[in-house]
C-alpha positions in Angstrom: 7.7 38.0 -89.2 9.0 35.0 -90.5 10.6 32.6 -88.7 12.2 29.5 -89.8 12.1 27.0 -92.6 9.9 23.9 -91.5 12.4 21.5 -91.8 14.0 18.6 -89.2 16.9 20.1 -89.1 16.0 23.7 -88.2 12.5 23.8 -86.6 12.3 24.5 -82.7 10.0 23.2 -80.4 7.3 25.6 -81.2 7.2 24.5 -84.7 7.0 21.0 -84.0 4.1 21.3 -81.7 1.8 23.8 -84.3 2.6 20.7 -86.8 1.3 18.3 -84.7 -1.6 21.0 -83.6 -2.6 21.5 -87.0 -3.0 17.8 -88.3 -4.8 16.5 -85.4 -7.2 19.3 -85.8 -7.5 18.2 -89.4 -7.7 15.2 -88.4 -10.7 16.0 -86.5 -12.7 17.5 -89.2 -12.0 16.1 -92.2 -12.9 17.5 -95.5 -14.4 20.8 -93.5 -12.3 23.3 -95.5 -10.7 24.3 -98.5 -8.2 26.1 -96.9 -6.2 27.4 -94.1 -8.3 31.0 -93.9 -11.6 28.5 -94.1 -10.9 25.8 -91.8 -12.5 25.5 -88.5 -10.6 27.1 -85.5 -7.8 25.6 -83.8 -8.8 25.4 -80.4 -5.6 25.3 -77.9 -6.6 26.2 -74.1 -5.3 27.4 -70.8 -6.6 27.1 -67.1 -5.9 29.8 -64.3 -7.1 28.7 -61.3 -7.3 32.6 -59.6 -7.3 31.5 -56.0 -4.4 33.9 -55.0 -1.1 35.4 -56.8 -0.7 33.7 -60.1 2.6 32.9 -60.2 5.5 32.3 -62.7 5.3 28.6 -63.1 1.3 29.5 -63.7 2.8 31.3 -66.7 3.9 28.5 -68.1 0.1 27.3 -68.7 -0.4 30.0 -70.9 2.9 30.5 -72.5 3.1 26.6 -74.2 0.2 27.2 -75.8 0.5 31.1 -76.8 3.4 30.2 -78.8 1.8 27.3 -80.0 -1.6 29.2 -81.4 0.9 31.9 -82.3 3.1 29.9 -84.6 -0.7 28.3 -86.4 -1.6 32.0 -86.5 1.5 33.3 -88.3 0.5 30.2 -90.6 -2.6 31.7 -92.1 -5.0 29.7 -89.3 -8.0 31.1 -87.5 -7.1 30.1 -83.3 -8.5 30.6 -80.5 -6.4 30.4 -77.3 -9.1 29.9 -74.6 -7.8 30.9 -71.0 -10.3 28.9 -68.7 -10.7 31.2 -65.7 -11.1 27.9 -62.9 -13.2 30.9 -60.4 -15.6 28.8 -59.5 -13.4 26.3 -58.0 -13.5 26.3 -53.9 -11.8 28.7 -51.8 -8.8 25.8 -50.3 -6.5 28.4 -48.4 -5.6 31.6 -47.0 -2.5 32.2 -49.3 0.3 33.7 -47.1 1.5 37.4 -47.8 -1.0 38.6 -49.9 -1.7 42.4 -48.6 -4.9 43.1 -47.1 -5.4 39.7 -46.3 -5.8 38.5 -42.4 -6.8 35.1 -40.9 -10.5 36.7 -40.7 -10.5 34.9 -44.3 -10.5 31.4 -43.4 -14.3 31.2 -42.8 -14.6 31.6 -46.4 -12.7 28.3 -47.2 -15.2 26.4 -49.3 -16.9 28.7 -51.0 -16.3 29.4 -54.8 -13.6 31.9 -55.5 -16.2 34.5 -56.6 -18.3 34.3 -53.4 -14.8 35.2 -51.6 -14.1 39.1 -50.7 -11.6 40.5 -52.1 -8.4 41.8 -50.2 -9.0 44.7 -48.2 -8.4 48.3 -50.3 -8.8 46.2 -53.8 -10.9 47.7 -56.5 -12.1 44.5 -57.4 -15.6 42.7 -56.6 -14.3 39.8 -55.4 -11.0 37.4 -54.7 -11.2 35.8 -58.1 -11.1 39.2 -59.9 -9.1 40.8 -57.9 -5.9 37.9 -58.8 -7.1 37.9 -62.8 -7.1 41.8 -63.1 -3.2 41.3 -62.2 -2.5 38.1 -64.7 -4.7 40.0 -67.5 -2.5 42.9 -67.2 0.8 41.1 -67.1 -0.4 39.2 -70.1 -1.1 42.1 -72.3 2.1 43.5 -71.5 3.6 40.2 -73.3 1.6 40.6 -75.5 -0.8 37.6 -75.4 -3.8 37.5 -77.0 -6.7 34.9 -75.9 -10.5 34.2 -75.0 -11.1 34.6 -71.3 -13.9 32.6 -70.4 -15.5 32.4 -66.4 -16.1 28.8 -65.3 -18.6 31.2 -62.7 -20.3 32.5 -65.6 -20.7 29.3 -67.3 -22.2 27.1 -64.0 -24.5 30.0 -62.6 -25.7 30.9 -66.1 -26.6 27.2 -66.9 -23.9 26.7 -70.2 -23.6 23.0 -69.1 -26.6 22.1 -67.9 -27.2 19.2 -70.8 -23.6 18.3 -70.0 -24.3 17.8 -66.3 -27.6 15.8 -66.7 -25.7 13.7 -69.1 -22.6 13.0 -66.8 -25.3 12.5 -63.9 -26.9 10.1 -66.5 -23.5 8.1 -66.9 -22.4 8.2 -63.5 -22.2 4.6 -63.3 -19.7 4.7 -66.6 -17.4 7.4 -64.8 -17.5 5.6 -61.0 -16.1 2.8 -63.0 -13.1 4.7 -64.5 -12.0 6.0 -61.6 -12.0 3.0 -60.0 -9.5 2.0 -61.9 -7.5 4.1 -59.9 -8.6 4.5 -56.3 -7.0 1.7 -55.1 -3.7 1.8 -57.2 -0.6 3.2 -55.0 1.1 6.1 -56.7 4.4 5.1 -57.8 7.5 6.2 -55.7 8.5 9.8 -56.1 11.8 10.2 -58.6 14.7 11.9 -56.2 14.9 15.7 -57.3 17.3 18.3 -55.5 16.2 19.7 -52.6 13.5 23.3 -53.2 13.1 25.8 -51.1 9.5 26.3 -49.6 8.5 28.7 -52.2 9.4 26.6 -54.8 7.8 23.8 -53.5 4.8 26.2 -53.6 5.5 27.5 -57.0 5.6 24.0 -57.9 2.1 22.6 -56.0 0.1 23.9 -59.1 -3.7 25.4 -58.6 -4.7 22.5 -55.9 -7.4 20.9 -58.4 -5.4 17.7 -59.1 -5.9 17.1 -55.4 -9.6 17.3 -55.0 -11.7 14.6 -54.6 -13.5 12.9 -57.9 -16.8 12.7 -56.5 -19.2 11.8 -53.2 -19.5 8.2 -52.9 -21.9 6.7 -50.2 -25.0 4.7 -49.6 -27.1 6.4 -52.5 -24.5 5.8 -54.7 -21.5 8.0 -57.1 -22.2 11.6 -58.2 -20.2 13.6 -59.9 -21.4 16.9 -59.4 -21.4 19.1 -56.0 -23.6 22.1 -55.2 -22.6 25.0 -53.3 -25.1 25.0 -49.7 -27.8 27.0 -50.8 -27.0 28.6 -46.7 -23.6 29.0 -46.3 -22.5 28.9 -50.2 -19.6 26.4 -49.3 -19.2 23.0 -51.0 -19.0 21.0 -47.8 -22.0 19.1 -49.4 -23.1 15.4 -49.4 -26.0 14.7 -52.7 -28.3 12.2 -50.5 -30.7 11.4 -53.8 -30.8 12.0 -57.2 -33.7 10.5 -59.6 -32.2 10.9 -62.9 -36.2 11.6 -64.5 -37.3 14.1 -62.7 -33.5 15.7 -62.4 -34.8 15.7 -58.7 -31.7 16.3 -56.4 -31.4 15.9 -52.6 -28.2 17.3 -50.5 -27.4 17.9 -47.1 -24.3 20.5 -45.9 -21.9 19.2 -43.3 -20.7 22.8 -42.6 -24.4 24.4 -41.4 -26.4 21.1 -41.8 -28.5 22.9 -44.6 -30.0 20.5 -46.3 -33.3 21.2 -49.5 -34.2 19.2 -52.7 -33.6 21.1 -56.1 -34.6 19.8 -60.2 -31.2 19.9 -61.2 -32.4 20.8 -64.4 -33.0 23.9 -63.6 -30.3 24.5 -60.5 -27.5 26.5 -61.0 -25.7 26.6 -58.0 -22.8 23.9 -58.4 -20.3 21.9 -60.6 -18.7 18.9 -61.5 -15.9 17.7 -59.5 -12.6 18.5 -61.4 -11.3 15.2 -62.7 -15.4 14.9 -64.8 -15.5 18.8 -65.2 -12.2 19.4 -67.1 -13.1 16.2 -70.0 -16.6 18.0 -70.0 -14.9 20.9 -71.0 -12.3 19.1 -73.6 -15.5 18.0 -75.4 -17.7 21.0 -75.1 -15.0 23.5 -76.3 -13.6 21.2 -79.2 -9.8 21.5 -77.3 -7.1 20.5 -79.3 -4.0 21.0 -77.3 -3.6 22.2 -73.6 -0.5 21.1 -71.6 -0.7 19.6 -68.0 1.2 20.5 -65.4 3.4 17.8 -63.2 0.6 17.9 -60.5 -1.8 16.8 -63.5 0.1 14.6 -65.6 0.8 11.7 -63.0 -0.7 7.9 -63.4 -3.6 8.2 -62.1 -4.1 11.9 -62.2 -6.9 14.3 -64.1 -5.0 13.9 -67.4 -4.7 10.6 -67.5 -8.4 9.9 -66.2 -9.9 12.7 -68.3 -8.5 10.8 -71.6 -11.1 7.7 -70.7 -14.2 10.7 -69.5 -13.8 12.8 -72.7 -15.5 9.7 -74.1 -18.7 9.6 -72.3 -19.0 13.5 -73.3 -18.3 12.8 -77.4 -15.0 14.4 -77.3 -11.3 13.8 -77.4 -8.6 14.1 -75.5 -6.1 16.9 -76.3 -2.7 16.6 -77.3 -0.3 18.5 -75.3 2.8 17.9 -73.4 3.7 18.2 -69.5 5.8 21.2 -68.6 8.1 21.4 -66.0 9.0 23.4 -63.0 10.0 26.8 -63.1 12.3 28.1 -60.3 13.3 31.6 -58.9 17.1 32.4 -58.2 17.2 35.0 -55.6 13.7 35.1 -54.2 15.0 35.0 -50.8 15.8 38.7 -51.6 12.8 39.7 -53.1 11.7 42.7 -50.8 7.8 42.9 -52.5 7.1 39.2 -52.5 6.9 38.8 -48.4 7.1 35.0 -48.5 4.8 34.5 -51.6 6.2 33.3 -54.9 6.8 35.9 -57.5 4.1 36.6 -60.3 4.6 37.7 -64.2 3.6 41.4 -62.8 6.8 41.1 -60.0 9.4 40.0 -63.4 7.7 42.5 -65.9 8.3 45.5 -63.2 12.5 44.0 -63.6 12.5 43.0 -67.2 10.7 43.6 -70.4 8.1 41.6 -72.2 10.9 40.6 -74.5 13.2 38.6 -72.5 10.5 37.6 -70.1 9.1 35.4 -73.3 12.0 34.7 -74.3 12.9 32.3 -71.2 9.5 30.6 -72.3 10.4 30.2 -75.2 13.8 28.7 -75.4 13.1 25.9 -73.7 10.8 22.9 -74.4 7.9 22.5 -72.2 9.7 19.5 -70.6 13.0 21.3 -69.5 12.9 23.1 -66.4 14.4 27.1 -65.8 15.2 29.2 -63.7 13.9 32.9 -63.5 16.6 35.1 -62.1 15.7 38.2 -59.7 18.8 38.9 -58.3 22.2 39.3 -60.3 21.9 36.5 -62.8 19.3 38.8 -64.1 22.0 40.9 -65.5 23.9 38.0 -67.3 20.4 37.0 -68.9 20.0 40.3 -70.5 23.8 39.7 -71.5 22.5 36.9 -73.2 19.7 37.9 -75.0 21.8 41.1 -76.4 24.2 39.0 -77.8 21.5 36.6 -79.4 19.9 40.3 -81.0 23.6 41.1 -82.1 23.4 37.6 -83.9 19.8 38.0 -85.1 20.6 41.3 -86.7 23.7 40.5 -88.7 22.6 37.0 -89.8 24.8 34.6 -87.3 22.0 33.1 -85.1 21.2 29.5 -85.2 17.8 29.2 -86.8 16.1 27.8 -83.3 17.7 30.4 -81.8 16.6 33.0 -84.3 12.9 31.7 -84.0 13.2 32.0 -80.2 13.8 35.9 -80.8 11.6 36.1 -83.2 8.6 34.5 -80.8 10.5 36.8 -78.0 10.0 39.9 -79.9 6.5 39.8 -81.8 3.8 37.6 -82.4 1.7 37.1 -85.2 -0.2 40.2 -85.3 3.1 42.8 -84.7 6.7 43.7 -82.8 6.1 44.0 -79.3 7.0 47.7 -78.1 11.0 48.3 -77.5 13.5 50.3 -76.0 14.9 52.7 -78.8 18.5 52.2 -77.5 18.9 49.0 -75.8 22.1 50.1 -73.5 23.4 46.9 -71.7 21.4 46.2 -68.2 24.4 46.2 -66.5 25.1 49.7 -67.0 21.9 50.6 -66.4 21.8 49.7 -63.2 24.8 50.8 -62.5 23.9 54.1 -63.4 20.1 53.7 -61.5 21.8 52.7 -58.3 25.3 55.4 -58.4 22.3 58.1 -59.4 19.6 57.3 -56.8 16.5 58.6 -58.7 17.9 62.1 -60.3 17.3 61.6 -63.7 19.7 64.3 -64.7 22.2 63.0 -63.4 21.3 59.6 -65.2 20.8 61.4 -68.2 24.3 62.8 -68.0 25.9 59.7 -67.5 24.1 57.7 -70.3 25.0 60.8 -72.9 29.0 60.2 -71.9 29.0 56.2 -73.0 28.9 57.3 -76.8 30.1 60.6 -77.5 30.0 60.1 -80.9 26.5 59.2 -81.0 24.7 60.6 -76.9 21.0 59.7 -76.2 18.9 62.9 -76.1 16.2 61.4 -73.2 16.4 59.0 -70.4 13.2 57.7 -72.9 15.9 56.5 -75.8 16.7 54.3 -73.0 13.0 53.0 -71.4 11.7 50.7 -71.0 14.6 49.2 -69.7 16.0 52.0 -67.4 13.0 52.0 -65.7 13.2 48.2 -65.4 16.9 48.4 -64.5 16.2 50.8 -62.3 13.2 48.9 -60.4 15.6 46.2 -59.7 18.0 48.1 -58.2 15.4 49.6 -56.1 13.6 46.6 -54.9 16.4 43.8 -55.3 19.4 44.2 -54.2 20.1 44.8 -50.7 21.3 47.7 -48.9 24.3 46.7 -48.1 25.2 46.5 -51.6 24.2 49.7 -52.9 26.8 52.3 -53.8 27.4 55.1 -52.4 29.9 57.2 -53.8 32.5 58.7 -51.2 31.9 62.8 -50.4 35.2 63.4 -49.4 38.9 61.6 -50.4 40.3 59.0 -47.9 42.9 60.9 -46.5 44.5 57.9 -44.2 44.5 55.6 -47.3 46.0 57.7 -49.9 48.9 58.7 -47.2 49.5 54.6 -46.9 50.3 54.0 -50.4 53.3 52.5 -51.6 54.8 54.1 -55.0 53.6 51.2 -57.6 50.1 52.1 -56.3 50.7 56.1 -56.5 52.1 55.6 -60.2 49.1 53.6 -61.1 46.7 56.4 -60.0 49.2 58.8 -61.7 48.9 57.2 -65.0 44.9 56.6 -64.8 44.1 60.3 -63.9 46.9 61.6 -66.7 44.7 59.9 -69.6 41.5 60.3 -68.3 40.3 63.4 -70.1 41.5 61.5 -73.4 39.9 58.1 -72.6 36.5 59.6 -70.7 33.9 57.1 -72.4 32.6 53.7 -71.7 35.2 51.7 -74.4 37.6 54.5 -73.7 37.2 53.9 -70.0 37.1 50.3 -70.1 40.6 50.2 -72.7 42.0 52.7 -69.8 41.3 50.8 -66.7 42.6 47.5 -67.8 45.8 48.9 -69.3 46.9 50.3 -66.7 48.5 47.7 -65.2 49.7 46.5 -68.5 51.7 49.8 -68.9 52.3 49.8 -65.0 54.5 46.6 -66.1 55.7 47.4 -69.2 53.3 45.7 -72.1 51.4 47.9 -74.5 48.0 48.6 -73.2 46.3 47.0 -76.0 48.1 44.0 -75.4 45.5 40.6 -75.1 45.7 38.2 -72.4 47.7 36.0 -74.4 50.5 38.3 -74.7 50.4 38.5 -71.2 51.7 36.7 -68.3 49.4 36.0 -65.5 50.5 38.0 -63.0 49.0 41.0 -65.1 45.4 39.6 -63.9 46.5 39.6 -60.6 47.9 43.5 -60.9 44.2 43.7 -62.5 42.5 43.0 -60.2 44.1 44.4 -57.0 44.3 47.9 -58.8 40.6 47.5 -59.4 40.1 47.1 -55.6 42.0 50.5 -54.9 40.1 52.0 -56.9 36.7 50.9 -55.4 38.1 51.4 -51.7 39.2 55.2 -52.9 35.6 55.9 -55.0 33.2 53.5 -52.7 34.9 52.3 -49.7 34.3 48.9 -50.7 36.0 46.0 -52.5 34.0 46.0 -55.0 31.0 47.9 -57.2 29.7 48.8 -60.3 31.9 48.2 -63.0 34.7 50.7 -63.1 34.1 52.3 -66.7 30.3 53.0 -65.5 31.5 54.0 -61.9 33.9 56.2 -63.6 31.5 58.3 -65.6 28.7 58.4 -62.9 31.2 60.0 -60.7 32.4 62.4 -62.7 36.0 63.9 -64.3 37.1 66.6 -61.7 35.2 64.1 -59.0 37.2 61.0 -59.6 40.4 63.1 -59.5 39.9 64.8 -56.2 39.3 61.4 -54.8 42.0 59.8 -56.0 44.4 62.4 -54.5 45.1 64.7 -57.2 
């Protein structure tokens, strides 16, 4: 699959990044290979923090450097993409609208995410995997391939037990970096336009940027915090440490616990984040992970962590910040019940395609907006006219590589709908038919009577998606609902330009009765109503034609629908059927 000459001119922001990704790695180990399929791996990383829905600016976190790994894969270079499951951060919140979920929850605030239950009727063993079975799903659909590793699994099992003792050992070194920053004031916020609050939520990040660095008190820095060997929770103060026998003393301000443990051979804790994410930089060999805004500030873990790697042997990462990503029409959104919306909530409206797409467009630094209400429809507008574009040669080349990253990765095409029929129509069709797929079927076969569809499956994915949206997205008010018998009252009240027009749509129905055919039909009318040819463009036309346009369309929609407006006519046309339409419209 390739994608785009490496050049200045023509690369996109993907390619730029997997040049820089790939020379800093060599960088790192010089003289280590002989060629691309021998080098060491590229190590690019991710971090999920699972501590309730994983939303779509989460996404982002794995999506900068899935394309990134992707593009050094399609290269001929071993990667691994390392998603750093964070579940053995603390418990901070009782997220709000998660199902199951009750204010019975709050005593678990403190404890690690895998010590919390999970929501009530969940399969899952506990909170953490009951929010990464969701994300792992999603991200198989979009087709991401990665290394999932459990921060859980790595504490309890002891996996950095030499790095602890060491940063324990240079506690002193690290108090003294973040020093550097305690006292510092954080520099005045930038204005922004105003977010709603679940923006502002989708925004917050995964909360570790804001936990504290580290207990400071009489017996000095430490770095580290264990979980109360009582109540599990990381309310804990370390009281002693003696750095020879690994001999550590801590007392629990939630139960007033308090025991002695060799912390050489204690499991049970970890190292505050802004020490614990370096650590892992070093241990894992990282050589690009993005930050988000919450981590990028002066003064914040990235920053910090570039001075820690050091004490651990390691370097930071290259990588850049990424910005927000917002919702239009969440307000709506009938299945998120206050929450923001997750890559599972957009993959059940769109497909895998254009959901990577919208990643992949833009560079890590712009912000976008994910649309779940009608925007949606325009997007997939878009990204059929960027396929058109693709396929016969007229795409810009970073547009092209977008697709191309939208579509596949490295290792194949993502699955596809056989006959990509505009959304639009789709939904049209979804919300006119209600659920019965024969009549759906029917409909979709009339489009193209040259070349019908056989099975609502030519058509799926994206029915199904098309149809989802309709079901769960646009309000009841707006649905269609076609009328069962002909406005009597109305039809008696029109004047004779308006009974000609119905006159001459129903006389060349029967020759025009598909969707081009149907759309040519509708908008000539009042063309031919005023005396122009009905293939006559708008610049043959005056303006007033527009006008005639458009209040012939809202007849028509009063007469089908009772409404001012609907689906588009063409599509409303064919749902409704030939000897249908005509008995409403008066014949």
């Amino acid at each position: 699959m390739p994608i785009v000459a490496q050049s200045t001119e023509t690369t996109d922001w993907v390619s730029r990044f997997a040049d820089e990704v790939i020379a800093e790695s060599e960088r790192r180990a010089p003289g280590a290979k002989t060629s691309a399929a021998t080098a060491p791996d590229v190590v690019v990383a991710s971090g999920l923090s699972p501590s309730g829905p994983i939303h779509l600016g989460n996404l982002r976190e794995v999506m900068t450097p899935h394309l990134v790994a992707d593009e050094v894969r399609r290269r001929g270079h071993r990667v691994r993409h390392l998603i750093s499951w964070d579940d053995y951060d603390r418990y901070r919140k009782v997220p709000a609208g998660v199902p199951g979920v009750d204010e019975s929850w709050a005593e678990h605030i403190g404890k690690p995410l895998t010590s919390v239950p999970a929501p009530k009727g969940s399969p899952h063993p506990n909170w953490a995997e009951h929010f990464k079975a969701a994300m792992t799903a999603s991200l198989a659909e979009m087709g991401v391939e990665f290394d999932g590793i459990s921060q859980t699994a790595q504490y309890t099992s002891g996996v950095y037990r030499e790095q602890i003792l060491h940063a324990m050992r240079h506690r002193r070194d690290i108090d003294a970096i973040l020093d550097q920053y305690r006292t510092k004031k954080a520099p005045a916020k930038k204005s922004q336009k105003p977010v709603d609050e679940a923006e502002l939520e989708a925004a917050e990040g995964s909360g570790a940027a804001a936990e504290d660095d580290g207990s400071s008190g009489s017996a000095g820095y430490f770095p580290y915090k264990p979980y109360c060997g009582n109540c599990e929770k990381d309310l804990t103060t370390v009281t002693a440490y003696d750095d020879d026998s690994t001999e550590l003393t801590y007392a629990c301000t939630a139960c007033g616990f308090s025991e002695t443990v060799r912390l050489s051979e204690f499991n049970r804790g970890k190292l505050v984040w802004k020490v614990d994410w370096p650590m892992r930089w070093a241990y894992e060999g990282v050589v690009f992970e993005p930050s988000g805004v919450d981590h990028s500030s002066p003064g914040s873990s990235f920053q910090v962590g570039g001075q820690i790697v050091g004490i651990f042997g390691g370097k930071q990462p290259i990588g850049p910040m990424y910005a927000f990503v917002g919702i239009s029409g969440m307000a709506k959104m009938s299945s998120s019940k206050g929450g923001v919306p997750t890559p599972a909530d957009a993959l059940r409206i769109m497909e895998p395609q254009l959901l990577r797409w919208l990643y992949a467009r833009r560079r890590p630094n712009q912000s976008f907006k994910i649309a779940f209400d009608q925007e949606i429809q325009r997007l997939y507008d878009e990204w059929d006219r960027l396929d058109a574009k693709v396929a016969d040669g007229s795409a810009l080349p970073a547009d092209a590589a977008a697709h191309a990253r939208a579509v596949g990765t490295a290792a194949g095409e993502l699955p596809r709908t056989p006959r990509p029929l505009p959304y639009r129509t789709l939904a049209s069709v979804a919300d006119i038919t209600a659920g019965h797929e024969d009549q759906a079927l029917r409909i979709l076969g009339e489009l193209d009577p040259a070349d019908p569809i056989a099975s609502l499956d030519e058509a799926r994915p994206r029915y199904d998606k098309a149809e989802a949206w309709i079901n769960t997205h646009v309000p009841a008010d707006q649905r269609t609902i076609v009328r069962q018998e002909p406005d009597a009252e109305l039809l008696k009240s029109l004047d004779e330009p308006s009974r000609q027009s119905l006159r001459l749509l129903l006389d060349g129905l029967a020759d025009h009765w598909s969707l081009d055919g149907l759309t040519h039909h509708v908008y000539g009318v009042p063309k031919v109503q005023a005396g122009f040819p009905a293939a006559a463009t708008p610049k043959e036309l005056p303006p007033e034609i527009k006008t005639a346009q458009r209040t012939f369309f809202a007849l028509l929609y009063h007469l089908l629908v009772g409404r001012d407006t609907g689906p588009r006519l063409p599509t409303l046309l064919l749902a409704v059927g030939q000897d249908r339409v005509r008995a409403l419209l008066g014949e």
